[in-house]
N, C-alpha and C positions, 0 to 999 in steps of 0.2 A: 310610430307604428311598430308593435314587436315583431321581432323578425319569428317568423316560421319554424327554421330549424334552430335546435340547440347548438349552441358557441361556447367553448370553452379557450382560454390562453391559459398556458399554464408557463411557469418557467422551474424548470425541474432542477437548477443550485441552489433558487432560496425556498425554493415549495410555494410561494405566491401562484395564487389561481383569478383568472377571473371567470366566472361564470352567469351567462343570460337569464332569464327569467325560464325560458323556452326550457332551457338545458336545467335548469332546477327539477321543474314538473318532471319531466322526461325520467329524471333519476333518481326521484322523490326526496330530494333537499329540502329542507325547511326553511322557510323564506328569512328566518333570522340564524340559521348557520354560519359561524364562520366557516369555509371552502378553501383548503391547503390541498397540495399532495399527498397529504398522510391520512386526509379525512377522506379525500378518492377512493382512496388503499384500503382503508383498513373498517371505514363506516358504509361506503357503497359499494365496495368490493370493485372498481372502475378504475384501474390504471391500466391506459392506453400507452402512456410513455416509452414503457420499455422497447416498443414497435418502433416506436421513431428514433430509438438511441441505438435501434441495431440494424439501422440504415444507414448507407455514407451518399447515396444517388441525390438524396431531397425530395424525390418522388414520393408522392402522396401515397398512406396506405389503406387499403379498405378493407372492411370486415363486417361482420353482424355479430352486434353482441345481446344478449338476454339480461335486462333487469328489471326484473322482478317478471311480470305476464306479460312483456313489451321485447319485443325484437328490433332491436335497432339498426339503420345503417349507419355506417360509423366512417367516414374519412380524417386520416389522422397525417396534419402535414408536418415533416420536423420543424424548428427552426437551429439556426448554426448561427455561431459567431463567427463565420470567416473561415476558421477551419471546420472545411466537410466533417472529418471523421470525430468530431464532440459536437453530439449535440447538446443543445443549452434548455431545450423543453419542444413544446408541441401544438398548433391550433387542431382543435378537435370540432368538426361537425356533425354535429346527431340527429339525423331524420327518420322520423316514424312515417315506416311505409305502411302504417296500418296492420299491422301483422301483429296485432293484441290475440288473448288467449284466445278468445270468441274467432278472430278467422283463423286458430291454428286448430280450433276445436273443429273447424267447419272443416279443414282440410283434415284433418283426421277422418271424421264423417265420410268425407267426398273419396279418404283412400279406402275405408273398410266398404265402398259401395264398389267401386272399381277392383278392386282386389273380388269380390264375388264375382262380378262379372269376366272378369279373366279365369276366375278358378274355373267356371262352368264349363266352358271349350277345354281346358288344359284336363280336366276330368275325364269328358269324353274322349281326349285325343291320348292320355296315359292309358283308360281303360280299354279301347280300344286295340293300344299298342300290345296290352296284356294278354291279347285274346288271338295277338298272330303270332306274339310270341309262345303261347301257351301251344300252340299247335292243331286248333281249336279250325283255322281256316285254311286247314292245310298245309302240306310239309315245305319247309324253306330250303331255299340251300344255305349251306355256310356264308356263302355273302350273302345272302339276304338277311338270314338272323344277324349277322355283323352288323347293319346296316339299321338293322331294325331296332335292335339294342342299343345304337346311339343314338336313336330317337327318340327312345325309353328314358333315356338317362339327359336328356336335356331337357323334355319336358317336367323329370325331376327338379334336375338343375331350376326349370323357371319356376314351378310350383314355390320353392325353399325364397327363390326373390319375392315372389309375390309376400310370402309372409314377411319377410324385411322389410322389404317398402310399405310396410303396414307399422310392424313396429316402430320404424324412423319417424313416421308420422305421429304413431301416438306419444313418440319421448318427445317430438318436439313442440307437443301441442302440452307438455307435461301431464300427459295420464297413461302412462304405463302403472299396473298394479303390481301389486307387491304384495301375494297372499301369505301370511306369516302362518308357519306350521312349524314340529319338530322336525328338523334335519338330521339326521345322522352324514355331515358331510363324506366322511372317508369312504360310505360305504356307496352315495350317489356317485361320489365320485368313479368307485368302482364300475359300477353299472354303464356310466357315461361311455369310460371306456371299454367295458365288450360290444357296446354298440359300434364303435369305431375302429375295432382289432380288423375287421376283414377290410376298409377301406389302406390298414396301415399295412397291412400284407402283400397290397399289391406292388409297393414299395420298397418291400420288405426291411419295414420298419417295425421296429419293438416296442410297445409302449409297458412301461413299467414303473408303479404307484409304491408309493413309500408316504408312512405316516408316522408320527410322533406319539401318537399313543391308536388307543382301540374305542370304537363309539365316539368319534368330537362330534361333538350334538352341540344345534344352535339351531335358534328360530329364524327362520326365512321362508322363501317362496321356493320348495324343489325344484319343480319345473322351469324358473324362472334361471335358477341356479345354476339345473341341469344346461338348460340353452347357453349359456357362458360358458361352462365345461364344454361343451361342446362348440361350439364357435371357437376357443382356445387349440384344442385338439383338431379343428380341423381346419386350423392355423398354423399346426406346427405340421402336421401330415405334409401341407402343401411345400414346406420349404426345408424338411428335414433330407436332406441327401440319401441318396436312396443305399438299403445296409443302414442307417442309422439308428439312432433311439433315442424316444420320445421319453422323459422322465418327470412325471408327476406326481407333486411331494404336498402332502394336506398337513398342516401342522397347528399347532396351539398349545394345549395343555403336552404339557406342565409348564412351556411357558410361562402362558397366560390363561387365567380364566377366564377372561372376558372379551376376547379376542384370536382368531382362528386367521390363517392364512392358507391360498394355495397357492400352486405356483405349476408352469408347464413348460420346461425347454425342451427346445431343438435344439441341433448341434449346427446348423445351417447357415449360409452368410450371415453374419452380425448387420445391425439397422445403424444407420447412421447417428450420430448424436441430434442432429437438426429435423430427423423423423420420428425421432421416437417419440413425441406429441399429434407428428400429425397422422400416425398410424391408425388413432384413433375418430380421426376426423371421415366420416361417410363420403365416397367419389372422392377419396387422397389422391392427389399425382403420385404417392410412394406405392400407392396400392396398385395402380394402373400401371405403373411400371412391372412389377410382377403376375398381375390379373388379380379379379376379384376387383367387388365394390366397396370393401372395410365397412361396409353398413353391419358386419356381423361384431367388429372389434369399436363400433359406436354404439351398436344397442348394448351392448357388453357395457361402456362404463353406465348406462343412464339404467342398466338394471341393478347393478354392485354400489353406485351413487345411492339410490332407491334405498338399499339398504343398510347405508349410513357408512358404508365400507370405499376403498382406494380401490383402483386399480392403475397398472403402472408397466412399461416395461424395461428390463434391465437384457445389455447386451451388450457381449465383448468378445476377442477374440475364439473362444469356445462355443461362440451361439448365443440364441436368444434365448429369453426364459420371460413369459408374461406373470406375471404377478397378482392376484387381489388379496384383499386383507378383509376380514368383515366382524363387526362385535356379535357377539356371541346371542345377545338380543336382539332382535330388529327391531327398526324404527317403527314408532308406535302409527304414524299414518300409513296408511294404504295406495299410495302414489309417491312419483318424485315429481310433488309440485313443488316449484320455485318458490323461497317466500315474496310476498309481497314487500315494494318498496316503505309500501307505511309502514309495515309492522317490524320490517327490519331493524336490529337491534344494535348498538354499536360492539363491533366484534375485535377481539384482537387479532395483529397480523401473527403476532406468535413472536420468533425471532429477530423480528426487524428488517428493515429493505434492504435487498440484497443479501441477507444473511444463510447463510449452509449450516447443515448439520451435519455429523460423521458417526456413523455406525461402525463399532469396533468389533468383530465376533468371529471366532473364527467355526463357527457352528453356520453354516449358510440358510437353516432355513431358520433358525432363530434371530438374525441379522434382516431378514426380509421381513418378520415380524416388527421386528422394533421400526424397521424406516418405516413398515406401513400407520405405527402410531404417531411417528414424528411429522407425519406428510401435512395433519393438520397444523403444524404451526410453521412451515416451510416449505416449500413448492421442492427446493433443494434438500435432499438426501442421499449423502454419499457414503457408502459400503466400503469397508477394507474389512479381509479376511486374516492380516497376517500385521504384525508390527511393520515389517518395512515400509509397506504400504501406504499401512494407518500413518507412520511418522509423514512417508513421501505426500499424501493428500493433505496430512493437518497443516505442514510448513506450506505446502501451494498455496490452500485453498483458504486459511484463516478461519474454521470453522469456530463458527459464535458457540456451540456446545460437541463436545463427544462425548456417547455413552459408550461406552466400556464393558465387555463381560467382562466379570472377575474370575470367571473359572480358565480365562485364556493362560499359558503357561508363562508368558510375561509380561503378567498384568502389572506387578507390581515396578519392573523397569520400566514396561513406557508408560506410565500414571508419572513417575520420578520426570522422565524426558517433558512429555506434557508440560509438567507444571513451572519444570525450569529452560525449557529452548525458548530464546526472545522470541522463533517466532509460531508461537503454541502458547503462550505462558498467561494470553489473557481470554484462552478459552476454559469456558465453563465444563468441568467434567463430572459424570453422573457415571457410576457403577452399579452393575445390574447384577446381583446372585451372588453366591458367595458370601451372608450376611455370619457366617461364624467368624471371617477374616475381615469384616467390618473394620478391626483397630488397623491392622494391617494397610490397607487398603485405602483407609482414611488421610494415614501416616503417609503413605507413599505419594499422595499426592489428588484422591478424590475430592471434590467439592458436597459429593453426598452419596447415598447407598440406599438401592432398593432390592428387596430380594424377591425373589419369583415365589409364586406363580404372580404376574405383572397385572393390577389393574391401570387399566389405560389412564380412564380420566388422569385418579393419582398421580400417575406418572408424567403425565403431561404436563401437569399442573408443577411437577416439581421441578423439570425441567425448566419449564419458564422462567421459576421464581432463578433460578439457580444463573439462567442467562440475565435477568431483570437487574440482581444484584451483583451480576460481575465479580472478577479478579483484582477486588482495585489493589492497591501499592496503601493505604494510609494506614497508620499506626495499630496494632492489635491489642486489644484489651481485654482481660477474662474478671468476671464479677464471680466472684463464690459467695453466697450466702443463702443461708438455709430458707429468707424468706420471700415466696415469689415474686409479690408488690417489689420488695427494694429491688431486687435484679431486674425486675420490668421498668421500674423508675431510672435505677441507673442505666438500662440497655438503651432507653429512648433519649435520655440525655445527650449520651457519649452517641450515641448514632448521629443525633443533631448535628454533634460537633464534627462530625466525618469523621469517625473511629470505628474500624470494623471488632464486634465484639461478640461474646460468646460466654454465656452463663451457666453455672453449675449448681447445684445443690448442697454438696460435702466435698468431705478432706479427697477421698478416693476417685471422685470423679471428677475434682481439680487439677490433679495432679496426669491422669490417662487425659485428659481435655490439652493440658500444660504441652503437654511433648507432642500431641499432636499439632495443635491450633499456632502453638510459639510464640506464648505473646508477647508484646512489646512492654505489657504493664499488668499487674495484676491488682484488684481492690478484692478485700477480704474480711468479711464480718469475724468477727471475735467470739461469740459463743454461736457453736452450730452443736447438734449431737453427734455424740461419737466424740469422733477425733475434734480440736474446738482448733481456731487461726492460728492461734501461736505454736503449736504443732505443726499444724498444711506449713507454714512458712518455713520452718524447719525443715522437713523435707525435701519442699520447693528448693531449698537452700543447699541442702545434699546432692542436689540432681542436677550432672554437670548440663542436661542439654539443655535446661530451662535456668537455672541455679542465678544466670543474671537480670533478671526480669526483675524493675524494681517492685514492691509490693507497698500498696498504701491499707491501712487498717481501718474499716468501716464498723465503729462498734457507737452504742449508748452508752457506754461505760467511759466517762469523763476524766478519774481516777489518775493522781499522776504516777502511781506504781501501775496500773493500767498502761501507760503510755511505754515506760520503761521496760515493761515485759516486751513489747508488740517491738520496741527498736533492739532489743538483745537478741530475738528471734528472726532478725533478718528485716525487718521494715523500714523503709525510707520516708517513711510519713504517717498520720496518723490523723484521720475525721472522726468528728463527732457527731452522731446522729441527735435530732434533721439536722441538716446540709442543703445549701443553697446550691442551685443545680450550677449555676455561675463560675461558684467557688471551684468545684470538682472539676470542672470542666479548666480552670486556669493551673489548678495545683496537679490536675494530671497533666499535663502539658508542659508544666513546671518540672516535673520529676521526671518525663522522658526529653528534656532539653538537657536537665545535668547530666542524666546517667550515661548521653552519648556525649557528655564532653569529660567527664570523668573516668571512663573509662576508655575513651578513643577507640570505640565499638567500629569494627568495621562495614562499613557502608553497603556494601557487598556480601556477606554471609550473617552480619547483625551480631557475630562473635566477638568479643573481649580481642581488645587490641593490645600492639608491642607494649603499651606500657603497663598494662591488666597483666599481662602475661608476666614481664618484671615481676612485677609485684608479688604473685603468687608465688614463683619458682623462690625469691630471695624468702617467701614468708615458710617457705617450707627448710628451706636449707636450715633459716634461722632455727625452726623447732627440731633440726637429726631429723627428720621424717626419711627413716633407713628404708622404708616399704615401697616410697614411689619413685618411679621411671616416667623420667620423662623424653614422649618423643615428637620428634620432627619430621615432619612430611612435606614434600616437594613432590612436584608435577616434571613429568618427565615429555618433552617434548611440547611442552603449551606454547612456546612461542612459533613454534611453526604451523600450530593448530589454527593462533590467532591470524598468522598472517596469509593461509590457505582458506579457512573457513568465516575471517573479520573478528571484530572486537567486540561483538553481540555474544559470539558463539560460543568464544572464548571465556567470557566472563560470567556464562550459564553455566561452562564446567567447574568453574572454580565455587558458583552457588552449590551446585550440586556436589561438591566435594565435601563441603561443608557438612551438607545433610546427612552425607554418609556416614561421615566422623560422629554428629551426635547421635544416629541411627545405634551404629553399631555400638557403641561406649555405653547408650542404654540397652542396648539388649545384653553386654557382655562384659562392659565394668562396672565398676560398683559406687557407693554412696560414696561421695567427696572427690571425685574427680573431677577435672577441668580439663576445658576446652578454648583453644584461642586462634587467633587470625592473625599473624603479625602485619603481611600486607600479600598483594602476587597470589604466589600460588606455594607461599609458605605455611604453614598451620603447625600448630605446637598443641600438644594435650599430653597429659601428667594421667596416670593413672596406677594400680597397685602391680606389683611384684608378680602375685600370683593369677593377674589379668592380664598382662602385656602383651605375653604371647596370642593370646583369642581375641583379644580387640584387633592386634594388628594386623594379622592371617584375615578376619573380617574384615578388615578394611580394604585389603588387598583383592580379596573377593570377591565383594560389593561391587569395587570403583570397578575392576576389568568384567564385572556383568555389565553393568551401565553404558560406560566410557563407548563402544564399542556401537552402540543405538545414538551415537553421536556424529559419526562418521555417513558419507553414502554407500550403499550397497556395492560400489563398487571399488572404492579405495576403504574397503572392510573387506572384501572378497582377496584382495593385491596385502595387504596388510600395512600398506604405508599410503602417506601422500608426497607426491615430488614438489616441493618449493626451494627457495633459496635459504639459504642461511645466512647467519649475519656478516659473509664477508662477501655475499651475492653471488655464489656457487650453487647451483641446482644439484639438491640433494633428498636423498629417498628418509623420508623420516618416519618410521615405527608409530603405530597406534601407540595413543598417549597410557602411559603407566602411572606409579608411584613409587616412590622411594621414601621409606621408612628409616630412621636411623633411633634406635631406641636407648637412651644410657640411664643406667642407675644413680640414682641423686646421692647416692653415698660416695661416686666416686669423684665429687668435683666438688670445691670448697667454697667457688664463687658464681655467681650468675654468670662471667666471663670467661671461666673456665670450663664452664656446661655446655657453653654455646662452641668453642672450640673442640671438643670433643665430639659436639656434633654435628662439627663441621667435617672432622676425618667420618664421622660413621655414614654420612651422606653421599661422600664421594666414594665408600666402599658402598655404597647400595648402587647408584648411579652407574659405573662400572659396571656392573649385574644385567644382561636385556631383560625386561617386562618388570611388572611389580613385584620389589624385592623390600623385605624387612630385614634388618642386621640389628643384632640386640647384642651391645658392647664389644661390637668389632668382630661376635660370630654370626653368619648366616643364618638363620632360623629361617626365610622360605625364597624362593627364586622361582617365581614361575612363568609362564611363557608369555609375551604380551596376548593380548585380546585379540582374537579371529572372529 
């Protein structure tokens, strides 16, 4: 015999579900489904679990949930392996109490017939009150008008419920309308509140509107609008401290085109973290606790729902500030009806279970914009205003994506931190604005770039792909060739093979692609227009920050003076088109096996090793090469870095030191310079004469911007951190520097003799506090460590 109610087991470590026939029907499953956790999630929109993972008692939890035109009761018991406080998943039972659309329609009915018959006494008993107040029945006295006038004002009071409990009935029967017109919000907005100045006066409270441009016009229901505006405002009336001020900011364009935001704070007790959902819930115990039924801040989301829009609220030590967000079009039905369970469609969760996202902006109502787009692919949306912040939430909280303004003034240091702190480094990051510093920006450490004014979908959509395809670690490969097919042929191959990859067209957008992307390997067709490969390779080959990437040759041209050009030009191999995807896939894998045993690339920055390094400085001596300086760089204070902040942290600085060296040597030395890693937190790079000084003062510059977003806020504030030293003495050590020793290759006759040379020039920079450069034993710059 089937049982009656729906039965669900679930166990929430492997995602194994079992599910009844009952509990199919009930949540319109199709009887040949397979049924996981993620199809709960993300196809029925039905995950109870997290209720039972945020209890430790084992008590059963109840609730009513809505899917599709079905109201369910829901008892959800954990279950535990032994330890209370992990749960291990949940039995779920789900009974239909009969509360289909049809009896919630009837209850809507049964309130818009009771709501008339309450109005009609509350009429007579207002207008009445109107006509002793008016003086109509003769003179009062002062108490008696006092008296009389709270009578006045309560029968208001009930009139304004009666329409609530009207509304509540029709969201919950799902037919509240949603008449679409031209809105001019900023200016409804205005209007909303002089309706509400004389209620904010008695308070004496200020309420004061700020907008982002003039006319933000979108299709919606005014009135419907207007009623949120006002339930918001005379939300914050009630809890702003009296003296205070109410600040209501309508924003959108230039943002965005196709999305509008408002938002309302008070300055008043902050809401707890554990209420700020259920504020929204009609008869809340949070509301009761202050008064008021929050049936104003429920019909509120199911009218801003209605029209495809968030709402939400955010609140911290300064007060609350409620939020909605709405697109600029409204949705093309005329209600918020639920979809039905048939027609439901398989939907993505967005970010994945349990997954955050981080809004970076230090612009607050452009920052409340963006989480209101993000909200669709994560329940979680978390705001930082300021880099401290942003870093202190990114390292808590592991967000799967941050977007980023790039108009913020240090976008491009923490875009750098991001990309290399172990623990940031495998989130996805999206840059919003700013699309002229696009290379900029890219370089620094974004995963993509959108510029404003923002279309949502768009943006959504790119988000996702951007979290979809992750930070992975596997090898980087750039295809150049002028014709689309090969670079879609090789992109799809080389992806197969797990190779992250990235294809160009020509010489000039191989080489801008090169210094930013870094690849591990580069394949390069042989005749393109313009500039043709054995040129791009040349150059490639000129450019210390890419210069060792080996390069294979993708041409038709079989020729063996063909082949000979491609390997005089810098190539370490050389295909013949067609090519067996096989092939490619073994001989690129073949060529980044030698190039990191041949040249003992380090592991950690992916630069030319002690022996790469030999090699170049002896092949320079060999030619008189009178022009180049070669210098040496050490870290000043990393091991106490490492042993205060571990060997993650530590070894992000030294990545990121890396980057700064080829950073700056491209923006400020020139063709044929090199770059290397000997091991630690040594680094060598050879550069010209009349470069040294601006590469090196860069370098100095760069690392004490950065180094400094490394540290916490508060041994960055003190300027040091206290750890021991190596003879286990507690000692204060200085925010980490650099030290530069720079010597001319003309003054030493051997590799051995260069290196002690720059041995004395190291320990005169070192002696020096903060990053110092010494070039042949004089000081060229000494400046203060990092604050």
């Amino acid at each position: 015999m089937a049982m009656a109610d729906g039965a669900i087991v679930a166990d929430t470590r492997t995602g194994d579900v079992f599910v009844n026939q009952t509990a199919r029907e009930m949540l319109g499953i199709p009887a040949d489904a397979v049924v996981n956790t993620t199809y709960l999630k993300d196809v029925v929109g039905f995950y109870p679990f997290d209720l039972a993972a945020g209890t430790t008692d084992g008590h059963p939890i109840r609730e009513e949930v809505r899917i599709g035109d079905r109201v369910l009761h829901s008892v959800v018991t954990p279950l535990h392996d032994g330890d209370a406080s992990r749960s291990t998943g949940a039995i779920v039972i789900l009974r239909d109490l009969g509360d289909t659309a049809d009896v919630a329609r009837r209850r809507a009915e049964f309130a818009q017939v009771m709501s008339h018959e309450l109005r009609t006494p509350l009429t007579s008993i207002a207008g009445a009150l109107d006509i002793v107040l008016s003086g109509y029945a003769g003179t009062l006295s002062d108490r008696q008008l006092r008296y009389v006038d709270m009578a006045r004002q309560a029968a208001t009071r009930m009139n304004q419920l009666v329409d609530q409990l009207l509304d509540l009935a029709r969201a919950q029967a799902g037919s509240i309308t949603v008449a679409t017109a031209p809105v001019q919000l900023d200016r409804l907005a205005r209007e909303v509140i002089d309706r509400y100045r004389g209620a904010a006066a008695t308070k004496q409270l200020t309420i004061v509107l700020g907008a982002s441009a003039e006319d933000i016009s979108i299709l919606g229901d005014p009135e419907r609008l207007a009623q949120v505006l006002g339930n918001l405002i005379t939300n914050a009336i009630r809890f702003a401290p009296t003296g205070g001020v109410i600040d209501v900011q309508v924003f959108g364009p230039p943002l965005s085109e196709d999305a509008v935001g408002v938002s309302v704070h008070n300055s008043g007790d902050p809401i707890p973290p554990e209420d700020r959902e259920r504020v929204f819930e009609p008869f809340s115990a949070s509301s009761r606790r202050v008064g008021g039924t929050a049936l104003g801040l429920s019909i509120s989301r199911t009218i801003i729902e209605a029209h495809g829009g968030r709402i939400w609220v955010e609140s911290g030590p300064t007060g609350t500030k409620f939020v909605f967000t709405l697109p600029v079009s409204a949705k093309s039905d005329k209600s918020a009806q639920p979809p039905s369970p048939n027609d439901a469609q398989p939907r993505r969760r967005g970010l994945g279970e349990g997954s955050c996202a981080l809004v970076i902006d230090d612009d607050p109502r452009r920052a409340l914009l963006l989480k209101g787009l993000l909200m669709s692919l994560t329940d979680r949306v978390l705001v930082a205003n300021d880099v401290d912040s942003a870093l202190a939430l990114a390292r808590a909280e592991h967000p799967a994506l941050a977007v980023v303004a790039g108009a913020m003034v240090d976008a491009l240091p923490l875009l750098a931190i991001l990309e290399h702190d172990p623990d940031t480094s495998k989130t996805a990051v999206m840059v919003v604005g700013e699309a002229d510093r696009r290379t900029d920006l890219l370089a620094a450490g974004a995963d993509d770039l959108l510029d404003f004014p923002i279309q949502p979908a768009v943006f959504r959509d790119a988000c996702l792909r951007l979290v979809e395809s992750g930070r992975r670690e596997a090898p980087r490969v750039m295809i150049v060739d002028d014709d689309p097919s090969i670079r879609m042929i090789c992109r799809e191959v080389l992806e197969l093979g797990g190779y992250q990859v990235r294809d160009v067209g020509n010489a000039n957008a191989a080489l801008a692609e090169a210094r930013r992307f870094r690849p591990d390997m580069i394949l390069m067709d042989v005749l393109m227009p313009g500039i043709d490969g054995y040129r791009t390779a040349e150059m490639i080959r000129a450019d210390a920050s890419i210069s060792m990437a080996p390069i294979m040759f993708l041409s038709a041209r079989g020729d063996t003076a063909d082949k000979v050009r491609a390997f005089r030009s810098g190539a370490e191999d050389y295909m013949v088109k067609p090519f067996d995807a096989a092939e490619l896939l073994a001989r690129v894998g073949k060529a980044l096996d030698r190039q990191a045993r041949e040249l003992g690339a380090s592991p950690t920055t992916q630069l030319p090793g002690a022996d790469a390094i030999q090699y170049e400085i002896e092949r320079r001596l060999d030619a008189g090469d009178a022009h180049a300086v070669t210098c040496y760089l050490d870290l000043d204070n990393l091991k106490a870095f490492n042993d205060y902040y571990g060997y993650a942290k530590a070894n992000a600085v030294i990545r990121q030191t890396g980057d700064v060296i080829r950073n700056v040597v491209v923006q400020c030395g020139g063709s044929g310079d090199f770059i290397g890693h000997i091991a630690g937190d040594d680094f060598v790079f050879v550069t010209t004469a009349d470069r040294v000084d601006a590469v090196c003062k860069g370098i100095c510059e760069r690392f004490d911007q950065l180094i400094r977003l490394y540290y916490d806020p508060g041994d960055r504030a003190r300027g040091y951190i206290e750890t021991k030293d190596r003879f286990g003495v507690m000692r204060k050590f200085p925010i980490m520097s650099v030290s530069i020793a720079a010597i001319s290759l003309v003054r030493a006759k051997t590799y051995a003799s260069l290196a002690e040379l720059a041995a004395v020039g190291k320990g005169t920079a070192k002696a020096i506090p903060g990053s110092t450069y010494v070039r042949d034993g004089e000081t060229m710059l000494a400046q203060a460590g990092a604050t």
